[in-house]
Biopython code that builds the backbone (N, CA, C, O; Angstrom):
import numpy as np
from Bio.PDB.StructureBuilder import StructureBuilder

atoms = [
    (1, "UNK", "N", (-7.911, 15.366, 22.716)),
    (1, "UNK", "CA", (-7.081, 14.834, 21.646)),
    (1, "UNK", "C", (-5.906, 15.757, 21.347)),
    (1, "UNK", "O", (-4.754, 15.331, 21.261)),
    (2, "UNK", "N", (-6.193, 16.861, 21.214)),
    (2, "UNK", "CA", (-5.090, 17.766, 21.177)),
    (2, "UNK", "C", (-3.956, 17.580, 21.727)),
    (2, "UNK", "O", (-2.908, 17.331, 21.133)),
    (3, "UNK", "N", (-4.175, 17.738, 23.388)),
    (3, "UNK", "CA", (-3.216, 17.509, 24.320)),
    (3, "UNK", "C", (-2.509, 15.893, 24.168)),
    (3, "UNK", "O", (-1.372, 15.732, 24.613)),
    (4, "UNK", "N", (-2.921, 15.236, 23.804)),
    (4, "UNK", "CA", (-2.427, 13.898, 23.653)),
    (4, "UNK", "C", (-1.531, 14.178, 22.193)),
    (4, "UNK", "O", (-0.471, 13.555, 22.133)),
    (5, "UNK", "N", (-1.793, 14.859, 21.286)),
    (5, "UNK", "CA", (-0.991, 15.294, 19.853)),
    (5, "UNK", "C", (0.448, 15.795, 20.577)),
    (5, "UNK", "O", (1.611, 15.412, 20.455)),
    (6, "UNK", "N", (-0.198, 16.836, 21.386)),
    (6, "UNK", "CA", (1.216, 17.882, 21.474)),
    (6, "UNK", "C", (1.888, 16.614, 22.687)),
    (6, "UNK", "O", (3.000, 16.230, 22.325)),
    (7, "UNK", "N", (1.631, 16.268, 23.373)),
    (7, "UNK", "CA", (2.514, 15.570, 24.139)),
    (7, "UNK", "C", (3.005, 13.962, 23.547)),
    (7, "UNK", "O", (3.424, 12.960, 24.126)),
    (8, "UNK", "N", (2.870, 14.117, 22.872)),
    (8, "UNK", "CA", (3.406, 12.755, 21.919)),
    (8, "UNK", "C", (2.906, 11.706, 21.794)),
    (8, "UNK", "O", (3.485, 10.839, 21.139)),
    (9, "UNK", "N", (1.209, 11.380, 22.611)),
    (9, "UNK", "CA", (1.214, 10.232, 22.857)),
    (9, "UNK", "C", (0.398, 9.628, 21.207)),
    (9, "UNK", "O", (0.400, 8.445, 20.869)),
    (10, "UNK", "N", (-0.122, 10.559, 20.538)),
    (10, "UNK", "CA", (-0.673, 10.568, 19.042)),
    (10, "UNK", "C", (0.365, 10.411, 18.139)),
    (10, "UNK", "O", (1.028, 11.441, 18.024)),
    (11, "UNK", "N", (0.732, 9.495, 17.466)),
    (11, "UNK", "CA", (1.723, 9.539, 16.362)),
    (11, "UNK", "C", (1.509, 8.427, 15.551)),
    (11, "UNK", "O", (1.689, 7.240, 15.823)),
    (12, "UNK", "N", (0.959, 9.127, 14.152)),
    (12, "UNK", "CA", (0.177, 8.450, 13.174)),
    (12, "UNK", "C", (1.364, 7.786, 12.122)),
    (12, "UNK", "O", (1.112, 6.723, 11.554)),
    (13, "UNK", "N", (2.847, 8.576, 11.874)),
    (13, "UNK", "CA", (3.432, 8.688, 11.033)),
    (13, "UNK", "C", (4.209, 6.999, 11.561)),
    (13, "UNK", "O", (4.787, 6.359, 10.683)),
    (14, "UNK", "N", (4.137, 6.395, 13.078)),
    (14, "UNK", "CA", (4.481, 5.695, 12.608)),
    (14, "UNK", "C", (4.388, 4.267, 11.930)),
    (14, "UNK", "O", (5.169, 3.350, 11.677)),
    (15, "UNK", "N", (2.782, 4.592, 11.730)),
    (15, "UNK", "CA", (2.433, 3.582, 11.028)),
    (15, "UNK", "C", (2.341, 3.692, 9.307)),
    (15, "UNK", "O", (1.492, 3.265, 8.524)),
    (16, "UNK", "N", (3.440, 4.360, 9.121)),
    (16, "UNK", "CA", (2.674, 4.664, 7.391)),
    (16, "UNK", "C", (3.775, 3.836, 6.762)),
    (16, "UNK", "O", (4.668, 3.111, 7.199)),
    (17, "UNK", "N", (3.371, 4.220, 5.584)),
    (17, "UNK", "CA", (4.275, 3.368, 4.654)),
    (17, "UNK", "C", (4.687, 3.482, 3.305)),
    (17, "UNK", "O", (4.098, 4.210, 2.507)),
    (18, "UNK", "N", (5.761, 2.735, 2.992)),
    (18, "UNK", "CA", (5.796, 3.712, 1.707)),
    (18, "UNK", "C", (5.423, 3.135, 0.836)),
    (18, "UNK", "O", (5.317, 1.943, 0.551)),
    (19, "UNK", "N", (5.085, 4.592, 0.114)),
    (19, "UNK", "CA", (4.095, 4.022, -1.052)),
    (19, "UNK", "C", (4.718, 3.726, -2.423)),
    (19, "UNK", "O", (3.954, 3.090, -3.149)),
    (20, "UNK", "N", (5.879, 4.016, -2.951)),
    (20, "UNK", "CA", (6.551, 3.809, -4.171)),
    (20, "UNK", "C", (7.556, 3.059, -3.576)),
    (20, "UNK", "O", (7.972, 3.528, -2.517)),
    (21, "UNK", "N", (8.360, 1.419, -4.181)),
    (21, "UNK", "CA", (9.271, 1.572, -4.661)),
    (21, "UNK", "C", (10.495, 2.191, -4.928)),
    (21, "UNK", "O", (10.501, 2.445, -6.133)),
    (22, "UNK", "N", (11.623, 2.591, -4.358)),
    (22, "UNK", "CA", (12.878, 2.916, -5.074)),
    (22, "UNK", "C", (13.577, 2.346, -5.913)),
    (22, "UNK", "O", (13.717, 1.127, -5.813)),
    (23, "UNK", "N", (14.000, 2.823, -6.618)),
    (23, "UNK", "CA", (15.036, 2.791, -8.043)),
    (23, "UNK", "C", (15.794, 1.583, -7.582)),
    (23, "UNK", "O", (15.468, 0.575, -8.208)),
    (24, "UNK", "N", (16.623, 1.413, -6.755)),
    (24, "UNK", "CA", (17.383, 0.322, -5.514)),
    (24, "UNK", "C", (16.416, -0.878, -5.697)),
    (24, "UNK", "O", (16.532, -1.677, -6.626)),
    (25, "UNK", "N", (15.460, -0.947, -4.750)),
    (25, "UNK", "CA", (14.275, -1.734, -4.689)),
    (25, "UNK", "C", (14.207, -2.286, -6.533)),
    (25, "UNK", "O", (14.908, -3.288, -6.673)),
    (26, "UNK", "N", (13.868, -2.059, -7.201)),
    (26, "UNK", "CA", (13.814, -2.431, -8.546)),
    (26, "UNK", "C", (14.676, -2.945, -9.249)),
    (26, "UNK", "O", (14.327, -3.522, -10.279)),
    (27, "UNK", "N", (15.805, -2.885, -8.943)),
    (27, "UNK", "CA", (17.097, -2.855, -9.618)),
    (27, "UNK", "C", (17.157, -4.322, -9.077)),
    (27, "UNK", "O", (16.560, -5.262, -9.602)),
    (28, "UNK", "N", (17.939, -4.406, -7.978)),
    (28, "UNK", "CA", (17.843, -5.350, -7.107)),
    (28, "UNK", "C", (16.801, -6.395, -7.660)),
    (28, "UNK", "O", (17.363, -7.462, -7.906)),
    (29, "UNK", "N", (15.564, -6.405, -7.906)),
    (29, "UNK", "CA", (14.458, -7.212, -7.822)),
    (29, "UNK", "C", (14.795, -7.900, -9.254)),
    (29, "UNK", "O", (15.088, -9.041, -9.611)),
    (30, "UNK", "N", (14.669, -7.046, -9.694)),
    (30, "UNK", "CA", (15.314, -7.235, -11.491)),
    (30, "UNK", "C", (16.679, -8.594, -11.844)),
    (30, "UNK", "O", (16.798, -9.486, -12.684)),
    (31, "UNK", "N", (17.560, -8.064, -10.602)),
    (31, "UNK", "CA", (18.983, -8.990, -10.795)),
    (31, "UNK", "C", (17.907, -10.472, -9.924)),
    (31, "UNK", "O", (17.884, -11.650, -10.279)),
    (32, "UNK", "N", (17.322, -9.977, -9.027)),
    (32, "UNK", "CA", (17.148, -11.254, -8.302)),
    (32, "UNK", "C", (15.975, -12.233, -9.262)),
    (32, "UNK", "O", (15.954, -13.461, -9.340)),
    (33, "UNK", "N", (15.324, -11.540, -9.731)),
    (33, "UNK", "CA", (14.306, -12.489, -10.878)),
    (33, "UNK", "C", (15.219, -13.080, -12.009)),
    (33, "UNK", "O", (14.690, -13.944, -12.708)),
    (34, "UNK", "N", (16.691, -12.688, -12.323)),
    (34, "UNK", "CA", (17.166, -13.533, -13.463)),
    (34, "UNK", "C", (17.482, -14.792, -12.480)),
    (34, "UNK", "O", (17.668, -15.761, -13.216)),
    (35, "UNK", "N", (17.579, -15.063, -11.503)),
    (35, "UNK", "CA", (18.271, -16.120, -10.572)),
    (35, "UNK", "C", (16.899, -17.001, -10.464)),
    (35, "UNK", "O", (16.972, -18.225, -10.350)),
    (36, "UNK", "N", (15.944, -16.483, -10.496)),
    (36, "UNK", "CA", (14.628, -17.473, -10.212)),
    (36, "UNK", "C", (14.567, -19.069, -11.553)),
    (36, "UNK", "O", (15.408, -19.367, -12.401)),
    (37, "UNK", "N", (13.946, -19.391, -11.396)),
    (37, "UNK", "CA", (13.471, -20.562, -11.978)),
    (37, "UNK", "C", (11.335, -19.842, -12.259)),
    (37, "UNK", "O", (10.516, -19.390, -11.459)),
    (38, "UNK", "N", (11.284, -20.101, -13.680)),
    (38, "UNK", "CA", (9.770, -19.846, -13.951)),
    (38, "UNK", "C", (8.440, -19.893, -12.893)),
    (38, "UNK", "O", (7.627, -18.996, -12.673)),
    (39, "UNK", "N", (8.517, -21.399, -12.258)),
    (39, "UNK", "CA", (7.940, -21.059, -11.076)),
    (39, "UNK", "C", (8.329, -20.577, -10.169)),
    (39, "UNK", "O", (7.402, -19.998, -9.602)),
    (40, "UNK", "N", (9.607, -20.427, -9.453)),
    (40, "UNK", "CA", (9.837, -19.010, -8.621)),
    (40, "UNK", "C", (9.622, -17.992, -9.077)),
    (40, "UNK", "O", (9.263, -17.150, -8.254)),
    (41, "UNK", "N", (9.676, -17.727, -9.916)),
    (41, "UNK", "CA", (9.589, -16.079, -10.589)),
    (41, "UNK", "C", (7.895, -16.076, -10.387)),
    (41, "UNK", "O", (7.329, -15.449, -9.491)),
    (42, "UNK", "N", (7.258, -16.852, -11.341)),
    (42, "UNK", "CA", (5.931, -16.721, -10.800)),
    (42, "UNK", "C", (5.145, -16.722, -9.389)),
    (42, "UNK", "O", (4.050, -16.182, -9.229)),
    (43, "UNK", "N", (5.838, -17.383, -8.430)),
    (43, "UNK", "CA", (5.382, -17.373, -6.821)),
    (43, "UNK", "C", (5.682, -15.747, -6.498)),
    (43, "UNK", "O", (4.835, -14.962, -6.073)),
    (44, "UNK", "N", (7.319, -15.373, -6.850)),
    (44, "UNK", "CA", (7.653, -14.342, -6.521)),
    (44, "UNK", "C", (6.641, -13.015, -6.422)),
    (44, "UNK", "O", (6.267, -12.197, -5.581)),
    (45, "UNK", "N", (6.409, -13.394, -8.081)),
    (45, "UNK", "CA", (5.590, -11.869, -8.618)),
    (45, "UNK", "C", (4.281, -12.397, -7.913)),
    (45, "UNK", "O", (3.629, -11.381, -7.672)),
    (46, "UNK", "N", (3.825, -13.121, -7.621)),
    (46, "UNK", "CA", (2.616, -13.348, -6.698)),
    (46, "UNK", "C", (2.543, -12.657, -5.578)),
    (46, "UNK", "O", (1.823, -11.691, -5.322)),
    (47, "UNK", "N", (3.517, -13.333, -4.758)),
    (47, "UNK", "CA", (4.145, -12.601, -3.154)),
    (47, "UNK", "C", (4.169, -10.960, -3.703)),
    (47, "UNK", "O", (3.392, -10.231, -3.088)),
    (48, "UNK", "N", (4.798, -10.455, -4.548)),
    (48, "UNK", "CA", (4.970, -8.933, -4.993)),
    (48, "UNK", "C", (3.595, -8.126, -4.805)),
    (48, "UNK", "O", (3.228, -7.164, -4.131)),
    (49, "UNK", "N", (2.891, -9.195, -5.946)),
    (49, "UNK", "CA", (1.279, -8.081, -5.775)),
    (49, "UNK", "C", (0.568, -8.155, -4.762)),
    (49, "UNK", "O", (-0.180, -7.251, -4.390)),
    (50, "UNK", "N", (0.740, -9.405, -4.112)),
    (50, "UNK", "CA", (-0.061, -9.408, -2.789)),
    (50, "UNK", "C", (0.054, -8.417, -1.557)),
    (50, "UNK", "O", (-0.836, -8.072, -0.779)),
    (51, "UNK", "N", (1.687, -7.973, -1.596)),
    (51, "UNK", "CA", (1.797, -7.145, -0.894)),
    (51, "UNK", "C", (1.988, -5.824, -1.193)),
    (51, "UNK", "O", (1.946, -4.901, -0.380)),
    (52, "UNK", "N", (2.208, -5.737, -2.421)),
    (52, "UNK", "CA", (0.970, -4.367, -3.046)),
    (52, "UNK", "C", (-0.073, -3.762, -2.766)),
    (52, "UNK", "O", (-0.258, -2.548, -2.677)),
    (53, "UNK", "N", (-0.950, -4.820, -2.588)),
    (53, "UNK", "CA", (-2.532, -4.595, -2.360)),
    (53, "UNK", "C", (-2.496, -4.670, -1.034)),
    (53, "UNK", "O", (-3.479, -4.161, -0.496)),
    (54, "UNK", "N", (-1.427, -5.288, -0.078)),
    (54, "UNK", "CA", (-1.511, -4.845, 1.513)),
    (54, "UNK", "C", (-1.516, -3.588, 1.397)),
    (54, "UNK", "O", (-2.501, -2.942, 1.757)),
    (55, "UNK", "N", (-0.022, -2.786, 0.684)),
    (55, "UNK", "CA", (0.308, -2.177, 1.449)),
    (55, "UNK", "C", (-0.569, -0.721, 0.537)),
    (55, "UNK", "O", (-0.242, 0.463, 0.619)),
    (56, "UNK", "N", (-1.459, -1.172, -0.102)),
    (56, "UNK", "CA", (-2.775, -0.162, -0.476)),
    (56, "UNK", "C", (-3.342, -0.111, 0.711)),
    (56, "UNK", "O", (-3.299, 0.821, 1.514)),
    (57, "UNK", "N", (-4.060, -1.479, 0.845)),
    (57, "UNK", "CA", (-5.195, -1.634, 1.539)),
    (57, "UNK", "C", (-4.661, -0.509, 3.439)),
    (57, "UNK", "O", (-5.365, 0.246, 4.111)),
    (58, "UNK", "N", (-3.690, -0.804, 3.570)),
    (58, "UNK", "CA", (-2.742, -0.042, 4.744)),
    (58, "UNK", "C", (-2.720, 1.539, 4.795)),
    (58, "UNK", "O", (-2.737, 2.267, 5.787)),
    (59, "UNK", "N", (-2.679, 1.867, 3.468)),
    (59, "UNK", "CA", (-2.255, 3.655, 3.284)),
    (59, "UNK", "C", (-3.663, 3.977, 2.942)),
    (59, "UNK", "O", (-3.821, 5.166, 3.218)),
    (60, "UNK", "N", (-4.681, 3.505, 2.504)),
    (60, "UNK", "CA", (-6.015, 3.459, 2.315)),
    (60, "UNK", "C", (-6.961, 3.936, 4.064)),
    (60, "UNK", "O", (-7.753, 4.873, 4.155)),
    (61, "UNK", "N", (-6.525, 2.895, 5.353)),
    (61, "UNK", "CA", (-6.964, 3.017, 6.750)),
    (61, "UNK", "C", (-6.840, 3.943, 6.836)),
    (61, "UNK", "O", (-7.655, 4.822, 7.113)),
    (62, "UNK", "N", (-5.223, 4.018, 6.508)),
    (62, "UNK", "CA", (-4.262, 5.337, 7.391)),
    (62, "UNK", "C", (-5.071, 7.131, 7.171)),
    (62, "UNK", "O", (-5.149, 8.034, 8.002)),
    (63, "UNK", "N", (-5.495, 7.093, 5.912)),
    (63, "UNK", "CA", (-5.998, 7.905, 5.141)),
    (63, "UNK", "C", (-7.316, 8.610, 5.961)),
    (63, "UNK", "O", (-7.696, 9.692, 6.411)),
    (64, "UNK", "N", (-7.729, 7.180, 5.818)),
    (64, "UNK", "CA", (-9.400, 7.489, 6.284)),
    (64, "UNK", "C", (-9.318, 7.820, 7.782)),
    (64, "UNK", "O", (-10.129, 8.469, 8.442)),
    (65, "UNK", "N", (-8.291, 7.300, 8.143)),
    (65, "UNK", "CA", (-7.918, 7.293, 9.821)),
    (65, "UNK", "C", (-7.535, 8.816, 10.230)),
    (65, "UNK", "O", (-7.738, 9.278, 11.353)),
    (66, "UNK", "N", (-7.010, 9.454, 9.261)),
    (66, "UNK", "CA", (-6.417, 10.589, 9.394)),
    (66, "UNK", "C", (-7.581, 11.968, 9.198)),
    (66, "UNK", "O", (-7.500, 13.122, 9.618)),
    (67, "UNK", "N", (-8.566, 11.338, 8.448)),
    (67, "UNK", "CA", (-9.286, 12.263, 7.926)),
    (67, "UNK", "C", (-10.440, 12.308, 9.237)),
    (67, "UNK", "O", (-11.016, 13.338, 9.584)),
    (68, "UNK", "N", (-10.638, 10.915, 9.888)),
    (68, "UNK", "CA", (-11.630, 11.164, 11.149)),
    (68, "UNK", "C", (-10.939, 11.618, 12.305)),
    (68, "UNK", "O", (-11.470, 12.215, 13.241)),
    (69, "UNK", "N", (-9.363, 11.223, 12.184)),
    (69, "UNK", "CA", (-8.485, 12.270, 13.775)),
    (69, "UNK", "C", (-8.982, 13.697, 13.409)),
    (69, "UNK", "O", (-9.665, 14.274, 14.254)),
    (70, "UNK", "N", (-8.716, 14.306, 12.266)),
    (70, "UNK", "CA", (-9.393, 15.741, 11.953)),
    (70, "UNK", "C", (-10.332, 16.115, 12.728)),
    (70, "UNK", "O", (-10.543, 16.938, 13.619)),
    (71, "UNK", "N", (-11.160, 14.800, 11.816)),
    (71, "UNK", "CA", (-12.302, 15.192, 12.243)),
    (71, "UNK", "C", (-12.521, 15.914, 14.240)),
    (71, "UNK", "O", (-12.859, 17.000, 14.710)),
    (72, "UNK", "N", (-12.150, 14.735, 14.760)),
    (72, "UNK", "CA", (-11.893, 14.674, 16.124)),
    (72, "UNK", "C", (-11.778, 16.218, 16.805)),
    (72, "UNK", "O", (-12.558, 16.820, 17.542)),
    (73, "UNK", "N", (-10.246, 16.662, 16.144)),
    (73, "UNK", "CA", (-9.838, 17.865, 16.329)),
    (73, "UNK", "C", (-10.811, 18.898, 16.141)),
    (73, "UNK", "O", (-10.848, 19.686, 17.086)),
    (74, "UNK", "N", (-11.619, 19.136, 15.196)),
    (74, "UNK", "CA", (-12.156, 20.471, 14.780)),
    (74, "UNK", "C", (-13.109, 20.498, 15.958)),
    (74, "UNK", "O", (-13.341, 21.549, 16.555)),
    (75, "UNK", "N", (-13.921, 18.794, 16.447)),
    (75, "UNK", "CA", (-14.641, 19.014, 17.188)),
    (75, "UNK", "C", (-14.479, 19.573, 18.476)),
    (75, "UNK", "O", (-15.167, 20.417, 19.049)),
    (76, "UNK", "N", (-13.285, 18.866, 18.908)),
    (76, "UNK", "CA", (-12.756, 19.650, 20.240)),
    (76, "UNK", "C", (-12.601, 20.899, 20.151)),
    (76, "UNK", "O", (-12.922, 21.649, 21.072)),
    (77, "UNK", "N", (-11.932, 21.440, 18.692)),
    (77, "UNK", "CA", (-11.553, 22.978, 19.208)),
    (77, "UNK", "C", (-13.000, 23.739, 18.947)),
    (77, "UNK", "O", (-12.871, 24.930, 19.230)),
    (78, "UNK", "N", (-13.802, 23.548, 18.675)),
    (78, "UNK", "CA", (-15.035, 23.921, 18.542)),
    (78, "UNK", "C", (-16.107, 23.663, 19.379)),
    (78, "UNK", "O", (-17.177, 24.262, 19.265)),
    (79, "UNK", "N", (-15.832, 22.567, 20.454)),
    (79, "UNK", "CA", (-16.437, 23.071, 21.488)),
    (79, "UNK", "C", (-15.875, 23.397, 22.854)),
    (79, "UNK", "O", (-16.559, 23.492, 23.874)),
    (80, "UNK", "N", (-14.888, 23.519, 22.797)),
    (80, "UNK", "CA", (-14.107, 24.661, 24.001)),
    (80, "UNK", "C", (-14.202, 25.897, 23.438)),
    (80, "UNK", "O", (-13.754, 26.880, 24.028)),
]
sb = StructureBuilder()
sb.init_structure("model")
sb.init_model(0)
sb.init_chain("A")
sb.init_seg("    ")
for serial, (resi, resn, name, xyz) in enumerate(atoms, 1):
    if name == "N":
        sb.init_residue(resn, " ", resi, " ")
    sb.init_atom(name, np.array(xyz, "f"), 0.0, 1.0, " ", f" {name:<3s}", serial, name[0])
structure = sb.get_structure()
């Protein structure tokens, strides 16, 4: 596993994601919800949390994913 790290073929970062929102992102969302109609606005903020809780449920794997590559590692360097 190591050797697969240092030679590039391991690369976790590019599945991550971000986890906050920017200031931009909000702003934006803000102007675009006065343009909605009640039930758009409500579908909207639907679509919003849903992919909230993706993009938990996503940084949540990544996490656990990261904590068993560790794992991986200590084992290799510990038994060479």
């Amino acid at each position: 596993m190591l050797k697969e790290l240092y030679h590039g073929k391991i690369n976790r970062s590019e599945r991550s994601v971000q986890a906050n929102p920017n200031q931009e992102w909000l702003k934006l969302s803000a102007e675009f919800e006065k343009t909605l109609s009640l039930e758009q606005l409500e579908m909207y903020r639907d679509l919003s949390d849903m992919q909230s809780e993706k993009t938990s449920d996503d940084e949540e794997m990544l996490y656990i994913q990261g904590f068993k590559d560790g794992a991986l590692m200590m084992l290799e360097i510990l038994s060479e």
